[in-house]
Backbone as JSON, one array per atom type, in Angstrom:
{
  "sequence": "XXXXXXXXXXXXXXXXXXXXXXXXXXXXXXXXXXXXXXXXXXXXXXXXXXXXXXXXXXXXXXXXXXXXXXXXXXXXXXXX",
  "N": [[0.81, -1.19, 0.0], [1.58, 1.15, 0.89], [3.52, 1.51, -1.45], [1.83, 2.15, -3.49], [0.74, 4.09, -2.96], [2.89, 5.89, -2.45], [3.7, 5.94, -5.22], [1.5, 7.54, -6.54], [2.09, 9.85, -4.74], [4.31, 10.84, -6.32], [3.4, 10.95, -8.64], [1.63, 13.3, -8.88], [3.15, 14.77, -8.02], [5.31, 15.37, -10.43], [3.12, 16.09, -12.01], [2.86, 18.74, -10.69], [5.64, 19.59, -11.2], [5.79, 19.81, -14.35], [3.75, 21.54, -14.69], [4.85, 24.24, -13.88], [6.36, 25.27, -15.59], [4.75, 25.02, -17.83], [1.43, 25.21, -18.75], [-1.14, 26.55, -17.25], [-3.22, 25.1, -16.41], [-2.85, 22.73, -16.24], [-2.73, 22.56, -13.44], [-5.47, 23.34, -12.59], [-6.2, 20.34, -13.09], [-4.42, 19.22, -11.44], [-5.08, 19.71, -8.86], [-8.48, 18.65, -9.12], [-7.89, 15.95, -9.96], [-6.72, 15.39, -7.47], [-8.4, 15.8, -5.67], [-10.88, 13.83, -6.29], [-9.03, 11.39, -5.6], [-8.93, 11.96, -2.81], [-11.81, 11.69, -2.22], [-11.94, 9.07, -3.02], [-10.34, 7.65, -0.93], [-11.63, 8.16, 1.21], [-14.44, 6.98, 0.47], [-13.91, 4.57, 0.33], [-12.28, 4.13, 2.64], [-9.8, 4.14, 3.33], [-7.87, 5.84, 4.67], [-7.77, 5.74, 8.04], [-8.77, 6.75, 11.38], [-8.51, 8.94, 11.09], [-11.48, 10.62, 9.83], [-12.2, 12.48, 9.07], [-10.46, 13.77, 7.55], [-9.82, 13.26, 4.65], [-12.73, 14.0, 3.25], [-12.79, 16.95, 3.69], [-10.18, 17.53, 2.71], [-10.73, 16.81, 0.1], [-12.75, 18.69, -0.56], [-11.42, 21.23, -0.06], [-9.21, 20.73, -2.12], [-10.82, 20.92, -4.46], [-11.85, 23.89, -4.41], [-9.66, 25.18, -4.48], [-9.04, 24.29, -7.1], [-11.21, 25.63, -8.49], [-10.61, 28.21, -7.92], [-8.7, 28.59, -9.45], [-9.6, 28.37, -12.34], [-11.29, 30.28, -12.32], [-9.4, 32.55, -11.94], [-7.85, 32.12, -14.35], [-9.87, 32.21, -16.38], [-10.12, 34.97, -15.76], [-7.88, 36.2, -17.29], [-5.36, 35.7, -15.86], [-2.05, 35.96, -15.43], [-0.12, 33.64, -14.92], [2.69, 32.93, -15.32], [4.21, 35.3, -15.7]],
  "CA": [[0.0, 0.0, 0.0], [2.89, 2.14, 1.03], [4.76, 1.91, -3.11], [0.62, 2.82, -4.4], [0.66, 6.0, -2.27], [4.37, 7.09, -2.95], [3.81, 6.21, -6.62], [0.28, 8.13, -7.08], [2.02, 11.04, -4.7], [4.99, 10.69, -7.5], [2.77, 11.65, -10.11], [1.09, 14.42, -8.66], [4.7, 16.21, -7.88], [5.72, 15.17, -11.73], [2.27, 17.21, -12.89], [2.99, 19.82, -10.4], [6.83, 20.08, -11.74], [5.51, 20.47, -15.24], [2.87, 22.82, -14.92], [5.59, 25.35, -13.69], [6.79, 25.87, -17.02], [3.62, 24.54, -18.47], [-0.19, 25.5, -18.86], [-2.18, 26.79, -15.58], [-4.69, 24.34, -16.78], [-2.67, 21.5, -15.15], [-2.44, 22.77, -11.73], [-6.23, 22.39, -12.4], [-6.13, 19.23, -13.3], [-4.09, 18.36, -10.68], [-6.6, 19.76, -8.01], [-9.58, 18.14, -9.32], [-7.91, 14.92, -9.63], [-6.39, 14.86, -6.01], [-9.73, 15.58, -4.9], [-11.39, 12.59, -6.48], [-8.5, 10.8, -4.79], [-9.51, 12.0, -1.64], [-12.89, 11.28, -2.11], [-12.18, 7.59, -2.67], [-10.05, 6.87, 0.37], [-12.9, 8.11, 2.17], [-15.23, 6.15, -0.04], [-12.99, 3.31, 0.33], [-11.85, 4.12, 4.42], [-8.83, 3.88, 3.37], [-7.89, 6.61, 5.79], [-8.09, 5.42, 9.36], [-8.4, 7.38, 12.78], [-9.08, 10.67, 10.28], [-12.42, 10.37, 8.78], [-12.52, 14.2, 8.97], [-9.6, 14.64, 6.47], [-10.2, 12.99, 3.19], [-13.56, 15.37, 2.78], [-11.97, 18.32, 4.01], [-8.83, 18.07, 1.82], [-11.58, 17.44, -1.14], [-13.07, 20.33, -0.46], [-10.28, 22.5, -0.34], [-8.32, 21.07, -3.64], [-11.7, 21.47, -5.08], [-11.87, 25.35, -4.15], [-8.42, 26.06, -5.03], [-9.04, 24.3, -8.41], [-12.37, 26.45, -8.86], [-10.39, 29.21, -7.88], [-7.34, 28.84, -10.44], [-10.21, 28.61, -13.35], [-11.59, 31.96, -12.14], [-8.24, 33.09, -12.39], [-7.23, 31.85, -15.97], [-10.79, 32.57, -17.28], [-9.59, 36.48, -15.88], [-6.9, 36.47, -17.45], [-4.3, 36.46, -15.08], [-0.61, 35.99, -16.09], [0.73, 32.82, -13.77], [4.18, 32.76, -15.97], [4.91, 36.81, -16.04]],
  "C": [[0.87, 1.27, 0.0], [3.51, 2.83, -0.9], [3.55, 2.04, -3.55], [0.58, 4.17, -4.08], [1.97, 6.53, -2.75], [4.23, 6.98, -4.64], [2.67, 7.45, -7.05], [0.75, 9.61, -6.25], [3.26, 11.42, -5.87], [4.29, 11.17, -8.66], [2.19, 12.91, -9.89], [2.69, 15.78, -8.42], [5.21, 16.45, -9.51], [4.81, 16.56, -12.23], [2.41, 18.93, -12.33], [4.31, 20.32, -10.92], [6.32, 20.81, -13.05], [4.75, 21.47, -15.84], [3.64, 24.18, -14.33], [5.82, 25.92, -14.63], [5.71, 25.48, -18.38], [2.06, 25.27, -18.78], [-0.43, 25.24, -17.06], [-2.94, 25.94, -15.59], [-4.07, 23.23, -15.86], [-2.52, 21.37, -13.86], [-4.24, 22.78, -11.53], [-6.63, 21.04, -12.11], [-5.76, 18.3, -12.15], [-4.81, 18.52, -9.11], [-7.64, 18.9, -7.42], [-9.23, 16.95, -9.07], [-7.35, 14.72, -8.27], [-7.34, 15.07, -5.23], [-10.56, 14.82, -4.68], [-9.99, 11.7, -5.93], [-8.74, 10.56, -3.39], [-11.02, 11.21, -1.26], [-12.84, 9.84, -2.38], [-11.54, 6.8, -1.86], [-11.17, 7.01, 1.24], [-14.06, 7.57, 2.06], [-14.88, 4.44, 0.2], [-12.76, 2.89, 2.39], [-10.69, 3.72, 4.57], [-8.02, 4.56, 4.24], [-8.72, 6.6, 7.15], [-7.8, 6.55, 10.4], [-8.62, 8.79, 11.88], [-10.12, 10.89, 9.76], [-12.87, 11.75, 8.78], [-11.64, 14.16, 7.3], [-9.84, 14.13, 4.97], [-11.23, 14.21, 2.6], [-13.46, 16.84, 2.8], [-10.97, 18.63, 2.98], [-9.75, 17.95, 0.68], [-11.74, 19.08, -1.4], [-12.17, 21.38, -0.62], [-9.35, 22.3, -1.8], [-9.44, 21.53, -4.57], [-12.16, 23.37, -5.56], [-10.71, 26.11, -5.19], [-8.49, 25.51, -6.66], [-10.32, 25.44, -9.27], [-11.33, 27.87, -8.94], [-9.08, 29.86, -9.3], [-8.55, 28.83, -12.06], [-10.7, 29.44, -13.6], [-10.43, 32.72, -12.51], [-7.64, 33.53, -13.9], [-8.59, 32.63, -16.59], [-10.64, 34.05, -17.09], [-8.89, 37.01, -16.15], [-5.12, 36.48, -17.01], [-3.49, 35.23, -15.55], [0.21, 35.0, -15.22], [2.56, 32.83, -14.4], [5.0, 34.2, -16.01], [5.7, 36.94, -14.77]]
}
């Protein structure tokens, strides 16, 4: 379980590396999908002794991905 979690947080650092020099769109992307991550340890209970945090951290990558599409759709300049 341990080498599924370090691989799946492995990919999320990869998408966050390349969206530095990349499209804002993938720091969406990567949001939304670590949210539906969240939402299926807690669907799952794969997260023990926390059953607060899975929905909570949804919620919040959810926000901050809402919030980065408000952003882009206003224009704003993440690379300047």
């Amino acid at each position: 379980m341990i080498a599924v979690e370090s691989a799946v947080a492995g990919a999320f650092v990869v998408l966050a590396a390349v969206a530095v020099t990349g499209s804002a769109w993938l720091l969406v992307i990567a949001f939304a999908a670590h949210g539906l991550k969240d939402l299926w340890q807690e669907r799952r209970h794969f997260v023990r002794n926390t059953r607060w945090w899975p929905p909570f951290c949804a919620a919040v990558d959810w926000l901050v991905a809402a919030v980065l599409v408000i952003a882009i759709a206003a224009g704003a300049d993440f690379h300047g």
